[in-house]
Residue, then its C-alpha position, 0 to 999 in steps of 0.5 A: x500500500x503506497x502513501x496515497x493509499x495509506x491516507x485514503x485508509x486512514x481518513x475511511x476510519x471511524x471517528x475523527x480522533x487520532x485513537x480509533x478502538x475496534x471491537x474484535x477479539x485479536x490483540x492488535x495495535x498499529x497506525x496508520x500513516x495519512x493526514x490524519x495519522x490513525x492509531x488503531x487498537x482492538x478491544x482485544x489488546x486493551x483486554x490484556x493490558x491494564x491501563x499504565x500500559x495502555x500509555x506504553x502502547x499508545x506512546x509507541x505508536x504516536x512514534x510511529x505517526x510524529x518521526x513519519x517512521x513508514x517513509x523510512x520502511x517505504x525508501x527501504x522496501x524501494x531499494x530491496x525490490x530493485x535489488x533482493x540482495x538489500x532485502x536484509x538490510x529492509x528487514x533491518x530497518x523495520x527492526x530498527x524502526x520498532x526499536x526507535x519507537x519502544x525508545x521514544x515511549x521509554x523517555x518517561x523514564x520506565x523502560x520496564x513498563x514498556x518492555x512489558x507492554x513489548x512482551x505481553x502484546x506479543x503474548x496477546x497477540x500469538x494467543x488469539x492467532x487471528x487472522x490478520x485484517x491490517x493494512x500494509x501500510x500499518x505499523x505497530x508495536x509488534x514489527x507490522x509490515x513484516x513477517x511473524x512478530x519481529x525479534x520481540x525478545x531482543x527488543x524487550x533486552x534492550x528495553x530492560x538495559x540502559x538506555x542508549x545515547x539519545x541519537x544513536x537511533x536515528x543516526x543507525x537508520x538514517x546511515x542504512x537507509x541512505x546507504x539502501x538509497x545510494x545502493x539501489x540508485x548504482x543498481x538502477x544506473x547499472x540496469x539503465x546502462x544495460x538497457x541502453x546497451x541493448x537497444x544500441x545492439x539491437x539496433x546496429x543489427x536491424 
């Protein structure tokens, strides 16, 4: 789902606050980018974690809409489909993603608390095994936008450490993906010289 599509998602959503609650069973949290940004919640996940955490959940996914974090995962996806060996790399980026967001709702100070609310949506989240109705667009605290939960054990390990320089973050993901868009332009370029290589050929042999 591109920019454009995400928005129409986000603006069809009931309701003309930021936070929409949705009855249904499954634990799942995510936003949705567009103008304005959408943080959906089911009843479900609320159900399994008690209000303090209800703020660790809604502080990672205002993270997700305010650092714009799907331009992120957009530019890293581009570079993957124009070469599959940069795939890794994509993977990488929404892991640090998810990491940037549990950070940002950890500047209150409990990193405990977040790293609970990591834990037990995930928990919440396996045990309903629902069949997922997210958008493509969406991201949320359990790594949305890639297959399975995300390495949630390593996320709630970073969260029980100290935290790490305030910077350290944005500066990782911004080097990988200018790194992602450097390296899928030189394939792009190589593709275009290829591509005019062989129309010169065949058109010396017509």
């Amino acid at each position: 789902m591109g920019c454009s599509a995400a928005a129409a998602e986000a603006a069809c959503m009931p309701g003309r606050d930021q936070l929409v609650v949705v009855e249904d069973p499954a634990a799942e949290a995510y936003a949705v980018p567009g103008r304005p940004g959408r943080i959906v919640v089911s009843t479900g996940m609320l159900d399994a974690l008690d209000p303090t955490e209800h703020e660790a959940l809604l502080a990672h996914e205002c993270a997700h809409l305010r650092h714009h974090h799907y331009l992120f995962v957009v530019f890293a996806q581009l570079a993957s489909a124009a070469d599959p060996l940069l795939r890794p790399l994509a993977a990488t980026v929404t892991v640090t993603i998810e990491r940037w967001a549990d950070e940002s709702a950890a500047t209150t100070g409990d990193r405990r608390r977040v790293a609970r609310t990591v834990g037990k949506a995930a928990l919440a989240a396996r045990h309903t095994r629902a069949r997922s109705r997210i958008p493509r667009a969406a991201l949320g605290i359990l790594g949305l936008g890639q297959a399975g939960p995300g390495p949630v054990p390593r996320r709630v390990a970073a969260l029980m450490a100290p935290p790490p320089h305030s910077r350290v973050l944005p500066l990782a993901l911004t080097a990988g993906l200018l790194l992602a868009t450097g390296l899928c332009a030189a394939e792009a370029a190589h593709d275009l010289e290829a591509l005019l290589e062989m129309a010169k050929h065949a058109a010396s042999r017509g």
